[in-house]
Every structure is written in C-alpha cells, then in structure tokens.
C-alpha positions as CSV (number, residue, x, y, z in Angstrom):
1,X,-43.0,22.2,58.8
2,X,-43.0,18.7,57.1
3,X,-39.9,16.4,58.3
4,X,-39.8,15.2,54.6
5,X,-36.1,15.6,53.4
6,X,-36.7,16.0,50.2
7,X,-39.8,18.6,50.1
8,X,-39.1,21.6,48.7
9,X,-38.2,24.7,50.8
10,X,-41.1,26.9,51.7
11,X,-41.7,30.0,49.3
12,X,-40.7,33.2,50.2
13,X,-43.3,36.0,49.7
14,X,-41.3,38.6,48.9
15,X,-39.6,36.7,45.7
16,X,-40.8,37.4,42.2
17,X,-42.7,35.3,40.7
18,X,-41.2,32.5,38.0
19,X,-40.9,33.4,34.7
20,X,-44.2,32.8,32.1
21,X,-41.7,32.5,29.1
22,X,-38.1,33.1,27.9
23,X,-39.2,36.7,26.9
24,X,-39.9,37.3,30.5
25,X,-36.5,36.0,31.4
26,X,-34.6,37.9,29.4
27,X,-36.9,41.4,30.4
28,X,-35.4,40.9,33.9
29,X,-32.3,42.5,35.3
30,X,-29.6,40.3,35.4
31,X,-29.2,41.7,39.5
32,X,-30.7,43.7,42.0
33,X,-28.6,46.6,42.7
34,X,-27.1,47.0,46.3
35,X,-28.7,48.8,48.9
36,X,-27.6,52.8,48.7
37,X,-24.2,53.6,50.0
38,X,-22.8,49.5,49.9
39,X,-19.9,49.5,47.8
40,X,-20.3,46.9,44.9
41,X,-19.0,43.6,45.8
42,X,-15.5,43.5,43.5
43,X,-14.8,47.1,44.9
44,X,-12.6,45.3,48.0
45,X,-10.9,43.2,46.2
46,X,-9.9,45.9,43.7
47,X,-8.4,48.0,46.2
48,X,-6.7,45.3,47.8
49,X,-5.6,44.1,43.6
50,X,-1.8,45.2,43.0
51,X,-1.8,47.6,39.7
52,X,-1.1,45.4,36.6
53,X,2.2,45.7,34.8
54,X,3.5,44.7,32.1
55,X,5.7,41.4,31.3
56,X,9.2,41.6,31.3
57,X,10.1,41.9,27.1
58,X,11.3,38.9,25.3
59,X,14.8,38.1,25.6
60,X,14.9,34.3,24.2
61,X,15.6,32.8,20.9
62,X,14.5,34.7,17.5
63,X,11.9,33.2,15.5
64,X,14.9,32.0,13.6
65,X,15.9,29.7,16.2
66,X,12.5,28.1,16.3
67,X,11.9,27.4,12.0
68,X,13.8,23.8,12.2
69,X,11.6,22.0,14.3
70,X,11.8,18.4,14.8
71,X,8.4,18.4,12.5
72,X,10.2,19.9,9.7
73,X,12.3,17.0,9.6
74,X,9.5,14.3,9.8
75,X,7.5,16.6,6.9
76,X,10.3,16.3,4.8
77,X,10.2,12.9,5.4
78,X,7.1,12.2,4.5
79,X,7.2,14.6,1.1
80,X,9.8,12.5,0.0
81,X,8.4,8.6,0.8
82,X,5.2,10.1,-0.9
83,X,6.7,11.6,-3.9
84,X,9.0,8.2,-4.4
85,X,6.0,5.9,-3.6
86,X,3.9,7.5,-5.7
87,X,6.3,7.5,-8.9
88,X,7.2,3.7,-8.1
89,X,3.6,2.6,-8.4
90,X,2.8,5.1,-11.1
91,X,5.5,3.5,-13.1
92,X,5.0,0.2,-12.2
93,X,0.9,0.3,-13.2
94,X,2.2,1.5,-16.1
95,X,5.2,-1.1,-17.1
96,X,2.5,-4.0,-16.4
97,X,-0.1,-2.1,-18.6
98,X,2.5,-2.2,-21.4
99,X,4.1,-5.5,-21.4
100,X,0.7,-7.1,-21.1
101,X,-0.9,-4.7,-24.0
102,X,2.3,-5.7,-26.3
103,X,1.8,-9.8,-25.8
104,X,-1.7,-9.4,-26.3
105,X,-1.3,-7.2,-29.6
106,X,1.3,-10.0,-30.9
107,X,-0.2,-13.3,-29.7
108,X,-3.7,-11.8,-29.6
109,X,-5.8,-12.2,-26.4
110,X,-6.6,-9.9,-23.7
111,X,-4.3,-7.1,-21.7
112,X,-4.4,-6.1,-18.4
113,X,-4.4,-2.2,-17.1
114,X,-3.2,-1.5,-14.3
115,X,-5.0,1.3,-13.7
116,X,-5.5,1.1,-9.4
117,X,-1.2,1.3,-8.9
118,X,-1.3,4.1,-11.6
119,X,-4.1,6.1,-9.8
120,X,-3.0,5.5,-6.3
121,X,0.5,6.2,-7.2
122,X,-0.6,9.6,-8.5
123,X,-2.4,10.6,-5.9
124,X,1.1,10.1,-4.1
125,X,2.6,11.9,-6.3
126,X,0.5,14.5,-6.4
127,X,-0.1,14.6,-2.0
128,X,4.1,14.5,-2.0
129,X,4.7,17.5,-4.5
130,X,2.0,19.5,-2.8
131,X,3.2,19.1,0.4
C-alpha cells in the first residue's frame, strides 16, 4: 500500500473495464439492477410520500384586476415622449431645411438640410406610434 496521498485508489477486479469510445458509453446501462427480491431504492420513500392533491382553486383578483400595472403607466409614458420628440425634431429638421433653402434661392449660395433631426425624429415617431 503506497503512503502517497494522492495515488490513485487500487483497481477493483470485478469493475468493468473503461470505456474505448463514446459509442461504448452510451451501449452501457445506465445502472445495475438490484439484487432479486430488494425493493428499488425510491420504493420507501414512496410509501412513506403523502398522496398528491390538488391546490386549493384561485380565489384572488381577476385578471381584470391585474391589466393596469404600474408598467402600463410608464409605457404610456414613454409612447407619448417618443411620439412628441420625434415630431419636434422631425419638424424642426425640416423648418431649418426650409428657411435655409429659401435664403439661398433668393441671395444665392448654399442651403443646409437637416436631414439627421428629420431621420432621428422619424424614427421616434415611428418607435412611439408602434408602441
């Protein structure tokens, strides 16, 4: 007997051998079954198990009672800060757009469009009205 702590245990003969592949593992059964006349190892505790019954029925609130949530509140919320951010900078990409396309068509020159504030406000728009 080695005094090495760490050496493996000594193999017992009547083991199986290991495995040769993956297709070996999964040939094997998954357990040996008990010796003849031993009663399978949850049969104890299922006689000792109280029979299984059934919840008492729902007597709480309807669903009714449950549809206003506190998120409902912050959803609507939110629709409605995207839907009136979205048309302010929709409408605002577009007012600068204008006003600099109308001085540059009188005076001549170059125009601005404001096309980021128009996009991202539409995208708002759009995320608010779907929501």
């Amino acid at each position: 007997m080695s005094l090495d702590p760490y050496a493996p245990p000594p193999a017992d003969p009547s083991a199986p051998p290991p495995p040769a592949d993956l297709d070996e593992v999964f040939s094997r059964s998954a357990a040996r079954s008990p010796a003849p006349g031993y009663p399978p190892i949850g049969a104890n505790i299922a006689a000792r198990a109280r029979p299984i019954s059934m919840p008492p029925p729902w007597t709480g609130p309807d669903a009714a009672g449950f549809a206003p949530s506190a998120y409902e509140a912050e959803r609507r919320a939110a629709k409605a800060k995207n839907i009136t951010f979205g048309l302010v900078l929709l409408v605002v990409g577009i007012i600068v757009t204008a006003v600099t396309f109308d001085s540059a068509s009188q005076q001549g020159g170059t125009y601005i469009i404001a096309w980021g504030p128009m996009v991202y406000g539409a995208i708002r728009l759009i995320k608010g009205l779907a929501a």
